[in-house]
C-alpha positions as CSV (number, residue, x, y, z in Angstrom):
1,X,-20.7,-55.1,-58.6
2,X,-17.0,-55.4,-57.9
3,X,-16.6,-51.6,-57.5
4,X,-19.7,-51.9,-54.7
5,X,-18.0,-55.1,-53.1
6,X,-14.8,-52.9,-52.9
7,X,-16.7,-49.9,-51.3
8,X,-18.8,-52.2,-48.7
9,X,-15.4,-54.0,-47.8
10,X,-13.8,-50.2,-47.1
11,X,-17.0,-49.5,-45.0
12,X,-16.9,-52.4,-42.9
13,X,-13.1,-52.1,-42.3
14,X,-13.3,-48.6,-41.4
15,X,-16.2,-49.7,-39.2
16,X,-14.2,-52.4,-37.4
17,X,-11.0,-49.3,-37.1
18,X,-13.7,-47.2,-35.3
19,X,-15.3,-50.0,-32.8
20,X,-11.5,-50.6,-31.9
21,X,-10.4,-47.3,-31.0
22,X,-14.2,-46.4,-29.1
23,X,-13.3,-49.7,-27.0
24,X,-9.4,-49.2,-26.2
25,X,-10.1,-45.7,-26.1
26,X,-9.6,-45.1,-21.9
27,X,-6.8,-47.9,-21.8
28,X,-4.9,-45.3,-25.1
29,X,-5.6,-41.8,-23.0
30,X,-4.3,-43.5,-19.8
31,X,-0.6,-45.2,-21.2
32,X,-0.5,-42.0,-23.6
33,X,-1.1,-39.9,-21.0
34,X,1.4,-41.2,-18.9
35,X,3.7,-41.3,-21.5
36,X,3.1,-37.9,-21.8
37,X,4.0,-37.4,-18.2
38,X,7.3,-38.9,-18.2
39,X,8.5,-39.6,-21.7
40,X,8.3,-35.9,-23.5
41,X,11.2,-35.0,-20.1
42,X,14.0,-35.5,-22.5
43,X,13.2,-34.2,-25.3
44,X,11.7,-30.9,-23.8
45,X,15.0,-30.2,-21.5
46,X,16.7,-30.6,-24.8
47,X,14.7,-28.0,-26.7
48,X,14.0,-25.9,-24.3
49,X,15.9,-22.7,-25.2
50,X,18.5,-22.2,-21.8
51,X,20.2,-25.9,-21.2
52,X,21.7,-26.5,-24.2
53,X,22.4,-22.8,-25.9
54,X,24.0,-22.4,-22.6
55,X,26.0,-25.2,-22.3
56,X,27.4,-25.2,-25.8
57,X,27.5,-21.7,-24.8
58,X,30.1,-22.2,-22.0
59,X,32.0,-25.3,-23.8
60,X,32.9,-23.0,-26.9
61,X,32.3,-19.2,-26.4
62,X,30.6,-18.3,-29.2
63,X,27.0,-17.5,-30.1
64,X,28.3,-19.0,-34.2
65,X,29.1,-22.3,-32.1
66,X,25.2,-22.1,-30.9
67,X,23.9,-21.7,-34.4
68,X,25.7,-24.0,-36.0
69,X,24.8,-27.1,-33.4
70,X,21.2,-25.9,-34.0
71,X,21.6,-26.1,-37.3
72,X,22.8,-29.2,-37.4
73,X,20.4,-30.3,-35.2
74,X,17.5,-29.0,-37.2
75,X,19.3,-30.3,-40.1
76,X,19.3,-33.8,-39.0
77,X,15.1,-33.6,-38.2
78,X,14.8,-32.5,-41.7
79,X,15.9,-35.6,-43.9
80,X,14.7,-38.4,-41.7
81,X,10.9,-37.7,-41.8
82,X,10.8,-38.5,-45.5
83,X,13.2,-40.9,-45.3
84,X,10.8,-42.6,-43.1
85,X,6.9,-42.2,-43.8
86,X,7.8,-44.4,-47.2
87,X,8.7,-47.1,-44.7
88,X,5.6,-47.7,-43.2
89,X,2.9,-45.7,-44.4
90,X,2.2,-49.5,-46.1
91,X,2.1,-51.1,-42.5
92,X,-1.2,-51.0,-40.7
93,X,0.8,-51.0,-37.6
94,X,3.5,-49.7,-37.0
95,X,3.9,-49.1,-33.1
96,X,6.8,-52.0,-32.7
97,X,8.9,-49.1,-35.2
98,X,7.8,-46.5,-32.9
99,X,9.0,-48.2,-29.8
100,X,12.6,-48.9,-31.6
101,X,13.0,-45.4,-33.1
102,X,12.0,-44.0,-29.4
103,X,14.7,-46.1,-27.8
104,X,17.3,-45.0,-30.1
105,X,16.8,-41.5,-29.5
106,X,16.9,-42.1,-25.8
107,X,19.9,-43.8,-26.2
108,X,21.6,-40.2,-27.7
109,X,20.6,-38.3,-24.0
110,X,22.3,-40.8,-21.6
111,X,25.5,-40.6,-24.2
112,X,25.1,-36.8,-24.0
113,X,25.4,-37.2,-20.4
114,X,28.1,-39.7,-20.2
115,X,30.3,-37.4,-22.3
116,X,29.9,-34.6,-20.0
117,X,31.0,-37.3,-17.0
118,X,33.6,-38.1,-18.5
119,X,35.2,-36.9,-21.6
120,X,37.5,-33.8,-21.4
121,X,36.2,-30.5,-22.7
122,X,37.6,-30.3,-26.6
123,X,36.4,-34.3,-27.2
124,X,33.2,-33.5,-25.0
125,X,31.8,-30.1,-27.8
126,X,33.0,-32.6,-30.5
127,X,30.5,-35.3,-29.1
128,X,27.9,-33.5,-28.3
129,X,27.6,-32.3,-31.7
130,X,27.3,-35.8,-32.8
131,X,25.2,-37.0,-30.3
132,X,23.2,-34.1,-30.4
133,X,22.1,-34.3,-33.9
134,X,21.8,-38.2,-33.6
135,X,19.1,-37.4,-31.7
136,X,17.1,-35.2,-33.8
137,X,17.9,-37.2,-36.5
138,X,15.7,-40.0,-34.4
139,X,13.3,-37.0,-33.2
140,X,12.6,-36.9,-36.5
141,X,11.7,-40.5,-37.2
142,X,9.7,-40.7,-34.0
143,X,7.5,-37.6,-35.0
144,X,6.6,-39.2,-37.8
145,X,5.9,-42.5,-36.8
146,X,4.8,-41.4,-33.1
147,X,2.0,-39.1,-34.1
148,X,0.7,-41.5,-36.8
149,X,-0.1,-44.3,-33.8
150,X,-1.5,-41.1,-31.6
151,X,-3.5,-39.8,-34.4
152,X,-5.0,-43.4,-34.6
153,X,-6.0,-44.0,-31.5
154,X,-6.7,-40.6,-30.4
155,X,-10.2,-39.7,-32.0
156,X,-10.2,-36.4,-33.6
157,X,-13.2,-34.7,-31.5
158,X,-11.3,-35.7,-27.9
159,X,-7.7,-34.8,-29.5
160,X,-7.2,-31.4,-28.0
161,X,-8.1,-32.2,-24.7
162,X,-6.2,-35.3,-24.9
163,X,-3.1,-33.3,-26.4
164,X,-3.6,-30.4,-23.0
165,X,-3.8,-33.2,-20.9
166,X,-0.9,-34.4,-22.2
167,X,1.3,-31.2,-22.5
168,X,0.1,-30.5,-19.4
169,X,1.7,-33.5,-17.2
170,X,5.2,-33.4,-19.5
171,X,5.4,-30.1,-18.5
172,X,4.7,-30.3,-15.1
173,X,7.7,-33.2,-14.8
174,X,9.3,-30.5,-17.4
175,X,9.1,-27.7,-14.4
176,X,10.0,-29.6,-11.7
177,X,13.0,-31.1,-13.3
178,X,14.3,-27.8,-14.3
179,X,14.5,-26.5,-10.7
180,X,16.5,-29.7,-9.8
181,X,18.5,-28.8,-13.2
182,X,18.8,-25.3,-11.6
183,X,20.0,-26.4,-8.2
184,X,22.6,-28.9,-9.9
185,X,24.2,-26.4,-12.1
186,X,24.4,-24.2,-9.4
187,X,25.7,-27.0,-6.9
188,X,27.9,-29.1,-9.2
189,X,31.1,-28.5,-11.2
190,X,30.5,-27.9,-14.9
191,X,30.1,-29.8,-16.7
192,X,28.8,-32.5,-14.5
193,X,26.1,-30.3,-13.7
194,X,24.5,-30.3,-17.0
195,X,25.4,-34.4,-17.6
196,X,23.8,-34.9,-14.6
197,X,20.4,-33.1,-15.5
198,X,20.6,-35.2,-19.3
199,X,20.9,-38.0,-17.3
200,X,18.0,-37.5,-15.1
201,X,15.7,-36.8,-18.1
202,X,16.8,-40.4,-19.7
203,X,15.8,-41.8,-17.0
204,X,12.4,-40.2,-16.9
205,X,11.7,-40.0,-20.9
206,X,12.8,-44.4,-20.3
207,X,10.0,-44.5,-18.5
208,X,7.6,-42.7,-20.3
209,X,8.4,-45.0,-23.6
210,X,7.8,-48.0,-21.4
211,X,4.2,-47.0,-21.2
212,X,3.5,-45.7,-24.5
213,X,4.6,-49.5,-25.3
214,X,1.1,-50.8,-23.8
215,X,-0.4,-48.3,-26.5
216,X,-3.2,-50.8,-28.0
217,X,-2.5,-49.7,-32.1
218,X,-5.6,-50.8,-34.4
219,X,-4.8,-51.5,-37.6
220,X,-5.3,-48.9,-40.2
221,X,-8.6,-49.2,-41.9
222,X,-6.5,-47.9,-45.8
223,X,-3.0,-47.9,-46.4
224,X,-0.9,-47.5,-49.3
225,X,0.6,-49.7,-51.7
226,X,4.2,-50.4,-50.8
227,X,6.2,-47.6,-53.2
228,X,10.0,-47.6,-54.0
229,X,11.1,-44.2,-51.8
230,X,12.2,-42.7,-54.7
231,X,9.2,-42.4,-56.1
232,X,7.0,-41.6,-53.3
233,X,10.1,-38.4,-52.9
234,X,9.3,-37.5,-56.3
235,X,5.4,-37.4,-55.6
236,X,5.5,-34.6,-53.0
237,X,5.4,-31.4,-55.1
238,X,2.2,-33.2,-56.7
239,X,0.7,-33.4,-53.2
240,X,1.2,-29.9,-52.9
241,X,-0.4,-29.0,-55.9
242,X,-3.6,-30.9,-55.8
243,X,-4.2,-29.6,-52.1
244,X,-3.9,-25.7,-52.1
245,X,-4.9,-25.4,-48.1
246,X,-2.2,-28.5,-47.2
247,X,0.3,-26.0,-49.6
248,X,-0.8,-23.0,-47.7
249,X,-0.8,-24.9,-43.9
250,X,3.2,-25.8,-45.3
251,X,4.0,-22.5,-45.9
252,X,3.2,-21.0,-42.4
253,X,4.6,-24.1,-41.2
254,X,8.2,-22.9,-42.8
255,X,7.6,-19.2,-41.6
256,X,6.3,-19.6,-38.1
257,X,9.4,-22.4,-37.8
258,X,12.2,-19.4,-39.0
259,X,10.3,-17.0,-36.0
260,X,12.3,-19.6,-34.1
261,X,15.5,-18.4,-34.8
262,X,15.9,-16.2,-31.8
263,X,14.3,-18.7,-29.5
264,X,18.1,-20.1,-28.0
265,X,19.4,-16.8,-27.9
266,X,17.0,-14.7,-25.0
267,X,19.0,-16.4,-22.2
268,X,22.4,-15.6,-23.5
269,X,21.0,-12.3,-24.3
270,X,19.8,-12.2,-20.8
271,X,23.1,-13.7,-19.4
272,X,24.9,-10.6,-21.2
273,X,22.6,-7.7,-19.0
274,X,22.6,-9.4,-15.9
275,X,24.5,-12.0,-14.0
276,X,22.4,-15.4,-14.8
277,X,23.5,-18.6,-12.6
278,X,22.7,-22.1,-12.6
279,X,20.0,-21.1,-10.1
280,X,18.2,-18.7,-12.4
281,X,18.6,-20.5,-15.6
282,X,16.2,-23.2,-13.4
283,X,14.2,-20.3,-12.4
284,X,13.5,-19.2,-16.1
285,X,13.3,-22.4,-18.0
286,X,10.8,-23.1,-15.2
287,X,9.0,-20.0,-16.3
288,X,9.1,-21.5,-19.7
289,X,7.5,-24.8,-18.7
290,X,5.0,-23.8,-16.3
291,X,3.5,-21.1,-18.9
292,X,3.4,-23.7,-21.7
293,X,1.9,-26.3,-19.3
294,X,-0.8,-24.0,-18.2
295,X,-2.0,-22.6,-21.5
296,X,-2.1,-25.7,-23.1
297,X,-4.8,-26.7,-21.1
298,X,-6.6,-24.0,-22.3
299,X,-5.7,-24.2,-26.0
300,X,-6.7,-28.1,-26.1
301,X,-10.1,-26.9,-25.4
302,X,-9.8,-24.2,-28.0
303,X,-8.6,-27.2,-30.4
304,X,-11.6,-29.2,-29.6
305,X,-14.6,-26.1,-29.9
306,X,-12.9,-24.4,-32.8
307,X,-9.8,-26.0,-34.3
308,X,-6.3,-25.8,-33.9
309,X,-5.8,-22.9,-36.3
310,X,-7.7,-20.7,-33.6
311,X,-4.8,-22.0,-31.9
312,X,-1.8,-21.0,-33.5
313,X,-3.7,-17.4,-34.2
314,X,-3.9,-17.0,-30.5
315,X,-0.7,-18.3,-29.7
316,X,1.2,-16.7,-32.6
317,X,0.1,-13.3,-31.5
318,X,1.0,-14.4,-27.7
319,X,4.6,-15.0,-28.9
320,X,4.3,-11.8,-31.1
321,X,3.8,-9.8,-28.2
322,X,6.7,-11.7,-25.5
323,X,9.4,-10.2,-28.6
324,X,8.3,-7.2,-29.0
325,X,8.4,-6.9,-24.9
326,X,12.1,-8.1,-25.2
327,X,12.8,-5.0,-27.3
328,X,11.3,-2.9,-26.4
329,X,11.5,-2.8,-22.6
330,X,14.8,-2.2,-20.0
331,X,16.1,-5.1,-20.0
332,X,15.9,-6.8,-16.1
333,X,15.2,-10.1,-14.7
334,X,11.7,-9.5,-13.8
335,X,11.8,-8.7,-17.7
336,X,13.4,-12.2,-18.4
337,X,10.8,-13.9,-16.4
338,X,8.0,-11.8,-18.2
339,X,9.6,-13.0,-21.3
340,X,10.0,-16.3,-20.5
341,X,6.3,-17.3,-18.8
342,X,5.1,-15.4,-22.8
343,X,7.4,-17.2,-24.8
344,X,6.4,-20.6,-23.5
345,X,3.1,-19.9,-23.8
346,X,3.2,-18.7,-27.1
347,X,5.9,-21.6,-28.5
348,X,3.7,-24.2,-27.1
349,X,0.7,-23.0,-28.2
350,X,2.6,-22.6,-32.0
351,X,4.2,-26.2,-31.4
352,X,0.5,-27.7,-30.2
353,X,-0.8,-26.1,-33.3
354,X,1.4,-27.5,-35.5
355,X,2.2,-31.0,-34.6
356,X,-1.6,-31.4,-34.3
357,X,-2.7,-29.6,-37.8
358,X,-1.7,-31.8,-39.6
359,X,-2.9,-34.7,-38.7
360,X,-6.5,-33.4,-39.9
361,X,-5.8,-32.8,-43.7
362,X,-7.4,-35.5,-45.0
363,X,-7.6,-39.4,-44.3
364,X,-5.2,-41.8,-42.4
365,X,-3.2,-43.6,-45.6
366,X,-1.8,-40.1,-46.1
367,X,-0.9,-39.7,-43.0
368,X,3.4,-40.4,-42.4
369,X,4.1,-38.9,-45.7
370,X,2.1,-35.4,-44.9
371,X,3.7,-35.6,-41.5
372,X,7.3,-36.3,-43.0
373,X,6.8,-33.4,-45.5
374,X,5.5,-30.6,-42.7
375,X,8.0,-31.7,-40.4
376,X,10.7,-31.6,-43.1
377,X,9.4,-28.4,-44.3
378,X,9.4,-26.8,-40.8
379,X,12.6,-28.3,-39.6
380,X,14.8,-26.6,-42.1
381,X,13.6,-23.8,-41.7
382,X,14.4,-23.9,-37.8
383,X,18.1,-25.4,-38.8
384,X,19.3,-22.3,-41.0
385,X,17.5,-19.7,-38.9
386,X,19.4,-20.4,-35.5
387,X,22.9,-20.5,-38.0
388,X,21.5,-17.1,-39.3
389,X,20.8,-15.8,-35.4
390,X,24.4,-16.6,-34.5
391,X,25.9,-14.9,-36.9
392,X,24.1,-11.5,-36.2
393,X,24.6,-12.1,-32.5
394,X,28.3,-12.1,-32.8
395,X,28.6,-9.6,-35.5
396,X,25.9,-6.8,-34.8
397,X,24.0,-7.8,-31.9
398,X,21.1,-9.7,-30.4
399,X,18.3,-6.9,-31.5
400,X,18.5,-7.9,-35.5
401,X,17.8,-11.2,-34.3
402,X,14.8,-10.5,-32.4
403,X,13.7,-7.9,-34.6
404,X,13.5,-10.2,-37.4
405,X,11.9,-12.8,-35.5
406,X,8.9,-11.0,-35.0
407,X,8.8,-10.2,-39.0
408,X,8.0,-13.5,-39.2
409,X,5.5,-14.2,-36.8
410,X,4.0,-11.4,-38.2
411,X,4.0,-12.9,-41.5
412,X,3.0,-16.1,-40.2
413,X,-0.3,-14.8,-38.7
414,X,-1.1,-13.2,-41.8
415,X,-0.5,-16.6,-44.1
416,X,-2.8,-18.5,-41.4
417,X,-5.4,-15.9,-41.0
418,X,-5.5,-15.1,-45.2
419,X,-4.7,-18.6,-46.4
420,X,-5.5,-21.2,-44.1
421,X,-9.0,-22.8,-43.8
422,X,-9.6,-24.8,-40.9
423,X,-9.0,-28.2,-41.9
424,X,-11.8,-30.1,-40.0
425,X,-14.6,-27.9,-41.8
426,X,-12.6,-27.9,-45.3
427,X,-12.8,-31.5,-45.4
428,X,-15.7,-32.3,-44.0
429,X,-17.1,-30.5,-47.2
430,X,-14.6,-32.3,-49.6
């Protein structure tokens, strides 16, 4: 009896969950939408491969100096996502931590910006390194937390169109602000030029977390008893084990995530074969933006029919083919644009794929700890390749990087295609 009072009470909570997300469903697209529009600006300038290798480019001289911030960078997203999901994977809400974590991140872009303003050039690389990975240190708490509220109150049959929708209007912002990024560089002295596009972007990704504040969070239907971290850390190889598809989904995660390596390095490639100004870095990180934006539309209807695994395979190979273009082919600037629209669809596509994944391996108490560990697993693998990339780049040349870049994309198809079952249909049958 009290093992069927304990299933009917399970039942009718995850009943109530359900008839709150169906009736704050609109009012969740719209302010997630928006945030989507204005928020994601930021972050995207800052991770999209031409602003920042360039600048750290021209503060220090060296493509070594560009690995190792993107190291550190990716260094600092991989320990806070575990560090985190043990802190409120017990919380049936957990928005009000989203909202804190998303300020604090913010908070690194404007310092970014006010560093460039006003500190001179030695102090400014030393604080941009800090700042820098202060904010992916945060990224890396607001993944986590972030896509455990959107994974709530997004249902999973509207997801991908919700997430194309969404990738869509960031990137359109995304564009736009990179031609106004373009015409500053290009207009300004450095390196007010760049502070002043990092400062633009706070203002924008400010607004944006404003609205995803109005996010109407249910509470979760299960959670998990309250665990000391330690021994939720020491738990993750089990939850590896006992799911050999999650282990597998991990895996490509880390190899896809190392492909990545080269990612920072096309425009200083492309600044080495052909004069590249502040007007054409806008030009091609606009390329960049405009591709992703436009093919995500597409690929969140793919998600929705078929799965986000169709997506990666598709976008995988997309990315596959933009590097073997880049060494293949003379290099020129119609090549760079080329290069640039295929990479950003391909990344996104990857990205989309990923981010989104995960959130369908199983139930929602889960949830932050199999988000910490992919994010964890993919992010240090994105923080020693760029450190790897830099090296080469300096010491050989730029081809070894690309060249092993598309070894493992390669290899990532093959571990998704061979090893990978789409999650929604694996579980459904489990």
């Amino acid at each position: 009896m009290a093992a069927d009072q304990a299933l009917s009470d399970k039942s009718a909570k995850q009943q109530a969950f359900n008839d709150d997300v169906r009736r704050n469903f609109r009012w969740n697209f719209t302010v997630n939408m928006l945030y989507g529009l204005f928020g994601t600006t930021g972050w995207r300038l800052i991770m999209a491969p031409t602003f920042v290798p360039d600048y750290m480019y021209k503060l220090g001289g060296s493509n070594t100096l560009v690995g190792l911030l993107l190291f550190f960078g990716g260094f600092s997203r991989f320990l806070t996502p575990p560090l985190t999901a043990p802190l409120v994977e017990h919380q049936p809400r957990i928005k009000g931590k989203a909202v804190v974590i998303g300020s604090l991140m913010r908070s690194q872009v404007l310092l970014m910006a006010l560093g460039g303003f006003f500190l001179p050039p030695r102090l400014n690389l030393i604080s941009f390194f800090i700042f820098f990975s202060l904010f992916n240190m945060f990224l890396g708490m607001q993944n986590v937390v972030y896509n455990t509220v959107m994974a709530k109150v997004i249902p999973v049959e509207t997801r991908g169109r919700f997430i194309g929708l969404r990738e869509f209007a960031g990137g359109v912002t995304a564009s736009l602000v990179a031609l106004v990024a373009g015409y500053l560089i290009k207009t300004l002295v450095f390196p007010h030029s760049y502070a002043a596009t990092y400062l633009l972007a706070f203002v924008l990704t400010c607004a944006g977390l404003v609205f995803f504040a109005f996010s109407r969070e249910p509470a979760a239907p299960v959670v998990l008893a309250k665990t000391p971290m330690l021994d939720r850390l020491r738990s993750l190889p089990a939850l590896l084990r006992e799911d050999r598809n999650f282990a597998a989904y991990c895996l490509c995660r880390a190899v896809g995530s190392f492909a990545l390596m080269s990612n920072p390095f096309f425009i200083l490639y492309a600044g080495n074969k052909m004069p590249i100004h502040g007007e054409e870095l806008g030009q091609l990180t606009f390329c960049y933006f405009i591709a992703q934006t436009s093919i995500n539309l597409l690929l969140g209807r793919v998600a929705d029919r078929s799965g986000f695994r169709r997506v990666f395979l598709i976008s995988v190979t997309i990315w596959t083919l933009a590097l073997l273009m880049l060494v293949s082919a003379p290099a020129s600037y119609t090549l760079a644009v080329i290069v640039f629209l295929a990479l950003g669809a391909g990344v996104g596509g990857f990205n989309m794929a990923m981010t989104n994944m995960v959130l369908e391996f199983g139930d929602t108490s889960g949830l932050p700890m199999r988000i910490a560990l992919v994010n964890s697993i993919g992010e240090i693998s994105s923080a020693v390749g760029p450190l790897i990339a830099g090296f080469l780049a300096d010491n050989i040349s730029y081809k070894p990087v690309f060249s092993l870049s598309i070894l493992f994309t390669v290899l990532a198809l093959i571990i998704m295609y061979s090893r990978v079952t789409e999650p929604r249909a694996h579980y459904a049958r489990t």
